[in-house]
N, C-alpha and C positions, 0 to 999 in steps of 0.2 A: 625232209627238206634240207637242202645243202645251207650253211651257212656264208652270209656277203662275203667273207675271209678268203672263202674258197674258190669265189669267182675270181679269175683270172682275166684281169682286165686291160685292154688294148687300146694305143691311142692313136689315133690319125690325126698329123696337124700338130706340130711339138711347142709352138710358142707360147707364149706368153697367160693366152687362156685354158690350154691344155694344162700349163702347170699350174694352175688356179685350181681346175678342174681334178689334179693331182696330189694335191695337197689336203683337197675337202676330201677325199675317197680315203686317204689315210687316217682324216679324223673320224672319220666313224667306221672305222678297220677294215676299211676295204685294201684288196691289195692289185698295188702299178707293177703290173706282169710286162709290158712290153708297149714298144711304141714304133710307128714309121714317120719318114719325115724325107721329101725330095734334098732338105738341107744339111751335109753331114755334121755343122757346127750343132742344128737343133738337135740333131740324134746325139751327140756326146755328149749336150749340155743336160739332155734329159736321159741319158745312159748315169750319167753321175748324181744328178741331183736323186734320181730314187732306183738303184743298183737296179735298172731294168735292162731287160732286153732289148735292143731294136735292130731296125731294119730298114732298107731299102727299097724294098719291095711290100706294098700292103698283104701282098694275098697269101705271100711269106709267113707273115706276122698271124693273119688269120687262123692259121692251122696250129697254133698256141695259146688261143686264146680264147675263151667264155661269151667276151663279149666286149665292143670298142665304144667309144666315146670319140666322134668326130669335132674336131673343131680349125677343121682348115676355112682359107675366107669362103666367103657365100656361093660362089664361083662352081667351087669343087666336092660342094656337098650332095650332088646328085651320085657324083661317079664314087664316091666311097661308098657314103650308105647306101648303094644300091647292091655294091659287089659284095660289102658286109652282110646284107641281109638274103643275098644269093647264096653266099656262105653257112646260112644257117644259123648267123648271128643277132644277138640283139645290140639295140644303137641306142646310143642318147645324141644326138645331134644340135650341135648349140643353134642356138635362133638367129635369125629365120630358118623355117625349115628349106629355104632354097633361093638364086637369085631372082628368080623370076618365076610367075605361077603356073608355064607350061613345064618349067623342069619339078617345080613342086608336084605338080600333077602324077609325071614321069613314079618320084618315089611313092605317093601313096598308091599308086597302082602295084608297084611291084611290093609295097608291103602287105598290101593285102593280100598277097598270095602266098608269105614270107613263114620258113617254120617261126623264125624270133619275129619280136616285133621293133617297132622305132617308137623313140619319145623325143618329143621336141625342148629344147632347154629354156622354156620361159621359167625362170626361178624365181621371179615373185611371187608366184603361187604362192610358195610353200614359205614367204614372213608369215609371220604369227598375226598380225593385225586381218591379214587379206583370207587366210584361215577362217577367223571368225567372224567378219563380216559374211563369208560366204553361207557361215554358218546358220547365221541368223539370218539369212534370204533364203536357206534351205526349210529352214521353221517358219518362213511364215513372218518374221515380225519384222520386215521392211514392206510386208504388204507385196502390192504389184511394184517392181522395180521398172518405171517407164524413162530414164534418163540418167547416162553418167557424165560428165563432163570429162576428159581426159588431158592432165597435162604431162606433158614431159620436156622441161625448159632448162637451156642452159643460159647463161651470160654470155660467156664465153669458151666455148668449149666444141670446136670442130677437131677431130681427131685425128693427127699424125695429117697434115695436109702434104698430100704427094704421096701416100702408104693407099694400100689396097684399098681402105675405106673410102677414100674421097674418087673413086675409080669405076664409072656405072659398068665397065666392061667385065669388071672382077666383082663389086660388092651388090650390084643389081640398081642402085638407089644411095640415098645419102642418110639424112637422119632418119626419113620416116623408117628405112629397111633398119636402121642400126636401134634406134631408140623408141624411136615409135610403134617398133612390135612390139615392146613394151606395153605402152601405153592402152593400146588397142587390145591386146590379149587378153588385162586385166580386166580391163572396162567388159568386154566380153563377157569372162567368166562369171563377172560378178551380176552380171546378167541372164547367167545360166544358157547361156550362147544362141540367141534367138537366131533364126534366117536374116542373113541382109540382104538387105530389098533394093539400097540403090545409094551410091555415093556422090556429093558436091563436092570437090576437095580445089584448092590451088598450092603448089608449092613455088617456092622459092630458091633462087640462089643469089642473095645479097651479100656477106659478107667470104664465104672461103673462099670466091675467085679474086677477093681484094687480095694485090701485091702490098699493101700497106694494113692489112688486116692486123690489129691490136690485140694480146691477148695477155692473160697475167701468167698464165699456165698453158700444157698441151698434153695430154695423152698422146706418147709418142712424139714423134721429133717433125717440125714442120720445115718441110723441102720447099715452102714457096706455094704459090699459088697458081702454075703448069699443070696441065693435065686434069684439074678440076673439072669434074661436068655432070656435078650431083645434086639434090636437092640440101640444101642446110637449113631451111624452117619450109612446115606445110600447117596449114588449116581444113576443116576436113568436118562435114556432117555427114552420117551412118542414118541412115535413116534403114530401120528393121519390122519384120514383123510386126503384126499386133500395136502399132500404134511407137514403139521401144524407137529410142535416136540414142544417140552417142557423137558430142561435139569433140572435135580434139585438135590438138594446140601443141605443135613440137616443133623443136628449133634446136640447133647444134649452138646457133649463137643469136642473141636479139639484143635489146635494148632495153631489158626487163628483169624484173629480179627472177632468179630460177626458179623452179617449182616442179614437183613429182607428186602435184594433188591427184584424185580424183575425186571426185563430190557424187555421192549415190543418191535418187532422188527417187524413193519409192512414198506409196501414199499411206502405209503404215509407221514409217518411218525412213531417216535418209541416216546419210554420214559425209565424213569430209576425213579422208585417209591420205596421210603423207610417207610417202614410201624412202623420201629423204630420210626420216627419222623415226618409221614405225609410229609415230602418231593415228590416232583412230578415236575420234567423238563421234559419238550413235546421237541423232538427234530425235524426237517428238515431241507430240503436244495432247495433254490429257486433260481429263478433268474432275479425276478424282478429288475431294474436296472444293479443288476449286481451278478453277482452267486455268493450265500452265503448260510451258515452255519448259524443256527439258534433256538439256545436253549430257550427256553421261560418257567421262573419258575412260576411254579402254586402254589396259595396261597389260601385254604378254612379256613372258620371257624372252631373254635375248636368246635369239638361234640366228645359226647362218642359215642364211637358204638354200644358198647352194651346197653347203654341205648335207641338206633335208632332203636333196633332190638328187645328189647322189646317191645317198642314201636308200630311198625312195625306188631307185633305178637297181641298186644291186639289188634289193629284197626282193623285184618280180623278176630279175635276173634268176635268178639261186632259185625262185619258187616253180616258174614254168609260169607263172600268172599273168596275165596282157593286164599294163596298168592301165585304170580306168580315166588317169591324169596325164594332163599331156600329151595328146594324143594327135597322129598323123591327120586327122580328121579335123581337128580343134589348128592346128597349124595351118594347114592349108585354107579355115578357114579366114584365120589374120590374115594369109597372100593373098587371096582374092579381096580381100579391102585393102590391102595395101596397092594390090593391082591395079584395083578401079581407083582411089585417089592421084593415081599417074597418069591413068586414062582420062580422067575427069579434070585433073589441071590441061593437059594437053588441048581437048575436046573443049574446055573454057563452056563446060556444061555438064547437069547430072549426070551418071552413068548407071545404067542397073548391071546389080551382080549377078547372076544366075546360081 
């Protein structure tokens, strides 16, 4: 088995989350073999910060490389990971797996036919809190898990207004594509990914297209409110298999305090997990001696995720192994609900997913 050290790893997409992406591969000894990037200041800036190589040309880059990490916007993650995986490469592709769910489509067709495979970058997975919850719904002791509540809320907090994100021609969507695969994913998982059966959703655009929009903070630099024509808060019920829903609550900006709950609601037991701060209380009710109520907080160690998910990424790199996490399948299935809540606000009625 080759060692992660020895993987020689390739970036498409140089900015700001590639060196994120960069940074975690070095802490747990991975090594930044090279990068390409349309912008030559990104390639010098990422030639110097980790004495890599780059390039111009992706497919250039490809034939040095083990394996890339795509994180160009949502736009252009068909035409990488598709040539990367043509190449005979494996990918970790940051989330969404694509802008929209016929290009999503496009890649897991052609991964399935792929010598590598593709992983999608949902890296909450891999908090320590979201771990063990899952754990304990993997045993049995949340019972039937028939409902999660999903939030994902900001105050104030629409990103870089006027940058690729606020842009449905580039980013596919607004928050539900940006933050709400988030929310949706986890909720998901922790549900051991039933079929969904049919979504109500409405979104919104109230605050980013305000010229006089208020904020204390920005990810990114706000160019005004031109060119806006994305969702920045949706609501949205999942209605799944076997009885199982999923309500959810995401907003770029509202009128409420933030919140990165989600509340797990099985009939053995529930929980209430904050992903703000790794918070996780297991609730039930017993009645050993005597019938009670019974909150029990759960405390893990600090890890990054995204360094667990890098991590995670080179070891089935380096093994030849197809991770059983994160998967093109598990991805595509967040885009068809992410799908159907845009079709379902539009339609101003349920939608079924197929």
């Amino acid at each position: 088995m080759t060692d992660i050290e020895d993987v020689r790893l390739g970036f498409v997409g140089l900015g700001n989350i590639a060196h994120l992406h960069a940074d975690q591969v070095l802490d747990v000894g991975g090594t930044v073999a090279a990068g390409t990037d349309i912008d030559e200041e990104a390639r010098d800036a990422f030639a110097a910060a980790y004495d890599a190589d780059v390039y111009e040309d992706e497919d250039a880059m490809y034939e040095h490389v083990d394996a890339v990490v795509v994180s160009t916007p949502n736009t252009f993650h068909e035409e990488y990971v598709t040539s990367a995986l043509e190449a005979g490469l494996s990918v970790l592709v940051e989330k969404p797996l694509a802008h929209s769910l016929e290009s999503a489509e496009r890649i897991a067709d052609v991964a399935a036919d792929a010598d590598g495979f593709c992983m999608v970058g949902f890296h909450n997975r891999f908090r320590g809190p979201v771990q063990v919850l899952d754990q304990y719904r993997q045993d049995g002791e949340l019972g039937d898990v028939s409902h999660v509540e999903a939030n994902y809320i900001r105050r104030r907090g629409v990103p870089g207004r006027g940058s690729w994100f606020t842009r449905k021609e580039v980013s596919g969507g607004g928050a539900v594509i940006d933050i709400g695969t988030h929310a949706i994913d986890v909720a998901l998982y922790l549900m051991g990914f039933p079929e969904i059966e049919e979504v109500s959703a409405q979104t919104r655009a109230q605050f980013g297209p305000d010229d006089d929009y208020t904020y204390l903070n920005m990810w990114g630099y706000d160019e005004g409110a031109g060119g806006f024509d994305v969702d920045d808060s949706a609501t949205a019920f999942v209605r799944c298999a076997n009885g199982k829903t999923i309500s959810l609550e995401v907003a770029w900006a509202s009128n409420r305090y933030p919140s990165q709950e989600l509340v797990v609601r099985g009939d053995g037991g529930g929980a209430h997990l904050d992903m703000a701060d790794d918070s996780l209380t297991v609730l039930d009710t017993a009645d050993d001696g005597a019938a009670h109520h019974r909150d029990t907080e759960i405390e893990t160690a600090d890890q990054e995720a995204h360094g667990l998910e890098q991590e995670y990424f080179l070891e089935h790199v380096a093994s030849g192994d197809t991770p059983a996490m994160n998967t093109v399948e598990e991805g595509l299935t967040v885009q068809r609900v992410m799908d159907a809540i845009y079709r379902s606000s539009e339609a101003g009625e349920a939608v079924s997913v197929e």
